[in-house]
Every structure is written in C-alpha cells, then in structure tokens.
C-alpha positions in Angstrom: -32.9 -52.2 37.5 -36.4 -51.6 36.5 -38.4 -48.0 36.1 -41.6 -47.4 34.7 -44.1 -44.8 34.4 -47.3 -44.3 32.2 -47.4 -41.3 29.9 -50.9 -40.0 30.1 -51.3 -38.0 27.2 -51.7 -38.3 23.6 -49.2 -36.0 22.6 -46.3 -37.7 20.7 -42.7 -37.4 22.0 -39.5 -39.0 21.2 -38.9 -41.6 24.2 -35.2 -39.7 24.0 -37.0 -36.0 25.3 -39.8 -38.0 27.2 -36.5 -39.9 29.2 -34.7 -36.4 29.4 -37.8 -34.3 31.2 -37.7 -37.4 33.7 -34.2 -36.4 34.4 -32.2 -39.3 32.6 -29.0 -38.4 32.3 -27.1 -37.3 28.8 -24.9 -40.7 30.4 -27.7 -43.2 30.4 -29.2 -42.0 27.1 -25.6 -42.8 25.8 -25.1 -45.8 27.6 -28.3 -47.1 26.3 -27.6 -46.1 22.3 -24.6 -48.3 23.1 -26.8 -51.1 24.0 -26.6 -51.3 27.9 -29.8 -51.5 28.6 -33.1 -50.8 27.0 -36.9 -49.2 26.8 -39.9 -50.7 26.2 -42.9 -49.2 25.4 -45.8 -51.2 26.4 -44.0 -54.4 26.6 -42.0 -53.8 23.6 -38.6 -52.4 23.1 -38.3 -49.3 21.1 -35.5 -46.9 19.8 -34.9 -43.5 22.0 -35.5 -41.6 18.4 -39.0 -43.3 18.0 -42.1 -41.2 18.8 -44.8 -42.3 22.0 -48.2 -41.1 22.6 -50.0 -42.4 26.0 -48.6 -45.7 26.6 -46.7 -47.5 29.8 -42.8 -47.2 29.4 -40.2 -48.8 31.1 -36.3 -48.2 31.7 -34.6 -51.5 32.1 -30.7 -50.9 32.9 -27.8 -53.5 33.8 -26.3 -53.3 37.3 -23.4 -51.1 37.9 -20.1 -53.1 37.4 -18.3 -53.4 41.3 -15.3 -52.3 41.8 -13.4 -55.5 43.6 -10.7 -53.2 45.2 -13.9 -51.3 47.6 -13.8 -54.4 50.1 -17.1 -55.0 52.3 -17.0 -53.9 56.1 -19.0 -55.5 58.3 -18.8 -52.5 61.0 -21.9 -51.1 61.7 -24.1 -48.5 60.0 -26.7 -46.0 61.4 -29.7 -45.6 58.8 -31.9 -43.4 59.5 -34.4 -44.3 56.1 -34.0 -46.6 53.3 -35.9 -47.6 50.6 -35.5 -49.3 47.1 -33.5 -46.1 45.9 -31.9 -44.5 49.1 -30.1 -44.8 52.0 -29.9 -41.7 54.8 -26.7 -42.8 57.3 -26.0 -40.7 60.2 -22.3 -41.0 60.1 -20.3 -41.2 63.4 -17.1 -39.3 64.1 -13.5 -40.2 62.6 -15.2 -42.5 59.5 -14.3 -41.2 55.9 -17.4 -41.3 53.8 -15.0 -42.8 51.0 -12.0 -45.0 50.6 -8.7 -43.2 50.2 -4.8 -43.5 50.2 -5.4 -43.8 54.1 -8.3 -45.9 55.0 -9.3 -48.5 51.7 -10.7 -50.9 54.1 -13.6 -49.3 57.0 -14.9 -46.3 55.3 -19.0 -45.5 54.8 -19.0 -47.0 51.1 -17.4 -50.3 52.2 -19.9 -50.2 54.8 -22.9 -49.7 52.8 -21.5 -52.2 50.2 -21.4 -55.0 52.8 -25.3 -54.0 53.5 -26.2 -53.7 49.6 -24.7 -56.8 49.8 -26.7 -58.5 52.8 -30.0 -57.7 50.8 -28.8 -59.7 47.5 -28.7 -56.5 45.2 -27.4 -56.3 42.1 -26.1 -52.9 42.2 -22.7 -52.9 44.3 -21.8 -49.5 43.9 -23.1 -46.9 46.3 -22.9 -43.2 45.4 -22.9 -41.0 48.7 -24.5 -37.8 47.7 -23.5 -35.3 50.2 -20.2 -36.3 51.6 -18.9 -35.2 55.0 -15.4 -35.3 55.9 -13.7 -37.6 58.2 -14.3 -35.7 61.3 -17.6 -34.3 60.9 -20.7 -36.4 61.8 -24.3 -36.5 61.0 -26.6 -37.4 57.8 -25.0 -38.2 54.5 -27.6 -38.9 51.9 -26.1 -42.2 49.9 -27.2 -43.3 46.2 -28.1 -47.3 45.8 -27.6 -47.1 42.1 -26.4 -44.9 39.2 -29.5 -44.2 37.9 -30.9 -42.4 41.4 -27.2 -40.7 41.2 -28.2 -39.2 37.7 -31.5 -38.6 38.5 -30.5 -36.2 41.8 -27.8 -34.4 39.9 -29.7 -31.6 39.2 -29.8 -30.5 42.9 -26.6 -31.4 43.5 -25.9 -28.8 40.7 -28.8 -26.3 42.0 -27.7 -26.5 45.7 -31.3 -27.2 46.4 -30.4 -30.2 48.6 -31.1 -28.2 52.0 -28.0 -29.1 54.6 -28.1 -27.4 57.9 -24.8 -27.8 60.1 -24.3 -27.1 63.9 -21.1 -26.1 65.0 -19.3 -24.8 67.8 -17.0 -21.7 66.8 -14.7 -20.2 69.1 -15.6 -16.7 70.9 -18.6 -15.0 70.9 -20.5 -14.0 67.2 -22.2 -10.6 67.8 -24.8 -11.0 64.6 -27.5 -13.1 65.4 -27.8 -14.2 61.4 -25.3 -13.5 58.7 -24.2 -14.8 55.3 -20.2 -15.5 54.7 -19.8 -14.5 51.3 -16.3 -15.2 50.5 -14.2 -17.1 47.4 -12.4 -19.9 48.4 -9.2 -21.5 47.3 -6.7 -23.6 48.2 -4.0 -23.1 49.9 -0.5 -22.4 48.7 0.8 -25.9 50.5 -2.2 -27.6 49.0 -3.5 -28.7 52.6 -6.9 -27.0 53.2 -8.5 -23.9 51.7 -8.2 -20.2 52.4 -10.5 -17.4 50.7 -9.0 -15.7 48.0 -10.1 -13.1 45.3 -9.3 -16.3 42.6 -10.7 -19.0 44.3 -14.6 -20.0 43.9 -17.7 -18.4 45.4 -18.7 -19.4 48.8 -21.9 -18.7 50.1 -22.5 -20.2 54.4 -25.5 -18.4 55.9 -25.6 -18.9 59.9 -27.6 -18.2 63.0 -26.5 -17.7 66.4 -28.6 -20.6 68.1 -26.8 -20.0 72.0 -24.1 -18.4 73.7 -22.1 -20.7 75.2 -20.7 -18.7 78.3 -18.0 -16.0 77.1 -15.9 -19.1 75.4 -18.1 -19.7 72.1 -21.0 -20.2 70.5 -23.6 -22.7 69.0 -24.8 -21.8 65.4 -26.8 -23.1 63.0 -25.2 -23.0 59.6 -26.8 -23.3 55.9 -24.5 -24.1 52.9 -25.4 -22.4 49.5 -22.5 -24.0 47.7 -20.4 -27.1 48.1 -16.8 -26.3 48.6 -14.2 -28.6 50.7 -14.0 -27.7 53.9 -16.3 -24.6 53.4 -17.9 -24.1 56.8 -14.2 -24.9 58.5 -12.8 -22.2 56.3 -15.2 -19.5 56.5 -15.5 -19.1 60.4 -11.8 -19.3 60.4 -11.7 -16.0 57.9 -13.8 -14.3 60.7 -11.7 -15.3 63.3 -14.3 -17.5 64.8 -12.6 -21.0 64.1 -14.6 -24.0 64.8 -13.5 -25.5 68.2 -11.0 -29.2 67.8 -10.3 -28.1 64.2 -6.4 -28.3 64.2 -6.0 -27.2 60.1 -7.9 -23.9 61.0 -6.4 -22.8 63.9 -9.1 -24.4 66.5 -8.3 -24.8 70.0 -7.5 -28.5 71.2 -7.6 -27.6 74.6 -11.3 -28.3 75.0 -11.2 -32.4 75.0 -12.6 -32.7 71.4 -11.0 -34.9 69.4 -12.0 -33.6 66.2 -13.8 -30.3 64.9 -17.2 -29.1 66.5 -19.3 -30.0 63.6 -22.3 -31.8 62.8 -24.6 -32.4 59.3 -28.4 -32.5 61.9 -30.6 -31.6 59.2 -31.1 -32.9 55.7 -33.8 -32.2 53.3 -34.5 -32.9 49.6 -37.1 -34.2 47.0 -36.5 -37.7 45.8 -36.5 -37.2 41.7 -38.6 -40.9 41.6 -41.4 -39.6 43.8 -41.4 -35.8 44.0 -42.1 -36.1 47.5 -39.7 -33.7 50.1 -38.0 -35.8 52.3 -36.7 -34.2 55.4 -34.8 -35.7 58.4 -32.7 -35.1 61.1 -30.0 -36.0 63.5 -29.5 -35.5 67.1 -26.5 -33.8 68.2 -23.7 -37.1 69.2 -22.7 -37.0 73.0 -19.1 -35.5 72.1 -20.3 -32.3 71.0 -23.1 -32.4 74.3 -20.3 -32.8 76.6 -18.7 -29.9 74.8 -21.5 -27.9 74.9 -21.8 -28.9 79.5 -18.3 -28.1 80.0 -18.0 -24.3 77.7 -21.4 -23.5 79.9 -19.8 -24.8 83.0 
C-alpha cells in the first residue's frame, strides 16, 4: 500500500506529528519504528523523528498478513460503492457480518475476501466498520485495508459515523421524536442486554415515521453510541419490542422471520478525501410485506 500527500508549507515538522495530524495510528507509527514499512520524503526514506518542511511524502506499508482459517465465499455481495479504500455492502437477512463459532464458512468477511481476492489485491483482510447482526439488514460500511481501519477510528470513537435504522416496533409510540437514554448491560444469563444502572450509556434517538394500523409502528431510529443489540434492547425497555425479535420479547406471529430492522442510511467522511459520503438502502421486500399486511 501506497499514500502520498504534498506538505505545502515551509514550516518544519517531525514526519512522526505530520503522520499523526493525518490520522496514522499510534499502531502504524509503531509498526513502522519496527521496520514494517517505511516513509519517504521526496523519493527518499527518512526516520519518523526527522524534521520536513514543504516536500512530497509518501507512506509505503506491507499488506496485512491473511488469516488462512477466514475461507473465501463465492456467494454473492450487494455493493453499493467501492473504491481503492472502501466497500459499502447492503447486507441481506440471516448473514453474520463475521465468522463465528456458528458460521466460519458464508459470512460478509469471507464474502468480501473472495472479492478482494477477484481483483488481485494484496490486502486479504477486510475490516467491516459498522457491523450489523445476523438478522438485521442493510449498509455495513467494510475496511479494504488496515490503514483505512486506522485512519476511520476516530469516528468510530466520536460516533460521528451517522447510522439511521428503520424498524418496526410493536404497538403504537405516542411521541412523535424521542431520545432513549438508558445504560445498558448484559444480562444475568449472558444472552442479550438489559438496561441497568451499571451497564454503559446508551443514547437511540427516534422518529415516528407511520402508524401502522393500531398493531405498530414504523420509526426512524439514530444511534449515538454503539452498544450490542442497542436499538433491540431499548424499544424493548419501553415496551415497544421490535416485531420477529424472539430474545426481546417480539411477536413471531406476524410471518417475519427475523427482527423488523434495517441499517437504510449511512453517512460519513472518508479520512483520505475529506469528502461526506452518504448513501442509502431501500427497505428489503420482507419488511414491505410486513409493513402491507399490519396496514391491512
């Protein structure tokens, strides 16, 4: 892997700070003392501690070492953008993003490794950025390398990577826009989470986007943190469970085979360019047909 950019101003720097403000990680500076890899300054290579005025410099790093037990699937994937740096999947139903005790062979990483693979990269290890579980579908924002993982760490940590989530929640939500504020933890039989005064802080802000008969209704939902299962857990503290969701009390009686909810929208500004990327996803034909027969 190859990255470059041209310092424009005079102003000397150490190439170790100058690497830092372009979001290299603490890792890669480390990796790179050790001798795995190396930075050239104007064609030459050059120590991190040495100081650079206005010059070209260039970040040359060895491909990310593949793990030979994530096999390659050959199943198909739905990309929605790629370039030399990222891949945006919409990810159906029923596919783990990563390979587990229960699925090591079809997941989303062995299926993006087969097509990293197909276009004779180097790098063999995808990263997937904002993973969905099993049963929920829609856009999961995948890492080609570990250098774009590193450099998109900071939003990760910031919870500036803006996802939106539909999902259909049982009975009918009187507030038109709310924020679940609650901790979450898990739960004493370690399957699932439950909010608890111990656990974490758990931010889901929602909007009522349609009333779905007297049975449920469609909302929009924003995370402003990351926890597992977060959005499955929350509606479930309100008593507004997410319809197919077996683990949170959801009904099953509704021909869903897994729980109402969807990753549509996905936004985020790509550390290489600076430009915001947005995209989204239309809603899959299970959840449509959900949404014809609760209005029905």
């Amino acid at each position: 892997m190859k990255f470059t950019w041209n310092k424009e101003s005079d102003e000397k720097t150490t190439l170790k700070k100058f690497l830092k403000n372009k979001g290299v990680s603490h890792r890669t500076l480390s990796s790179l003392k050790k001798g795995n890899g190396k930075v050239l300054v104007d064609g030459k290579k050059r120590s991190l501690s040495i100081e650079v005025g206005k010059g070209k410099i260039t970040l040359i790093l060895p491909p990310e070492k593949s793990n030979e037990n994530v096999k390659m699937s050959k199943e198909s994937l739905d990309i929605i953008y790629e370039d030399s740096n990222w891949l945006v999947v919409d990810k159906p139903p029923l596919l783990s993003s990563v390979p587990g005790p229960s699925n090591r062979i079809d997941t989303l990483v062995n299926r993006v490794k087969f097509h990293l693979w197909q276009q004779k990269s180097k790098d063999l290890v995808p990263h997937v950025i904002t993973r969905l579980d099993r049963d929920t579908s829609g856009l999961v924002l995948v890492a080609k390398h570990h250098f774009a993982q590193g450099l998109i760490n900071k939003q990760v940590e910031e919870h500036s990577i803006d996802k939106r989530y539909l999902a259909v929640v049982e009975g009918i939500i009187a507030e038109k826009h709310g924020i679940i504020d609650k901790p979450l933890g898990p739960r004493e039989n370690g399957i699932g989470q439950m909010v608890t005064d111990t656990g974490k802080i758990a931010k889901t802000e929602y909007w009522v986007r349609e009333y779905l008969g007297d049975k449920a209704t469609l909302v929009e939902c924003k995370l402003h943190t990351g926890r597992t299962h977060q959005i499955r857990a929350h509606f479930s503290s309100i008593n507004h469970a997410l319809i197919g969701d077996e683990l949170y009390g959801g009904r099953l009686d509704w021909g869903l085979e897994r729980q109402a909810l969807h990753a549509y929208q996905l936004a985020y500004v790509d550390p290489f360019t600076q430009e915001e990327k947005l995209f989204k996803s239309e809603m899959p034909k299970d959840l449509e047909n959900l949404i014809v027969r609760l209005k029905n």
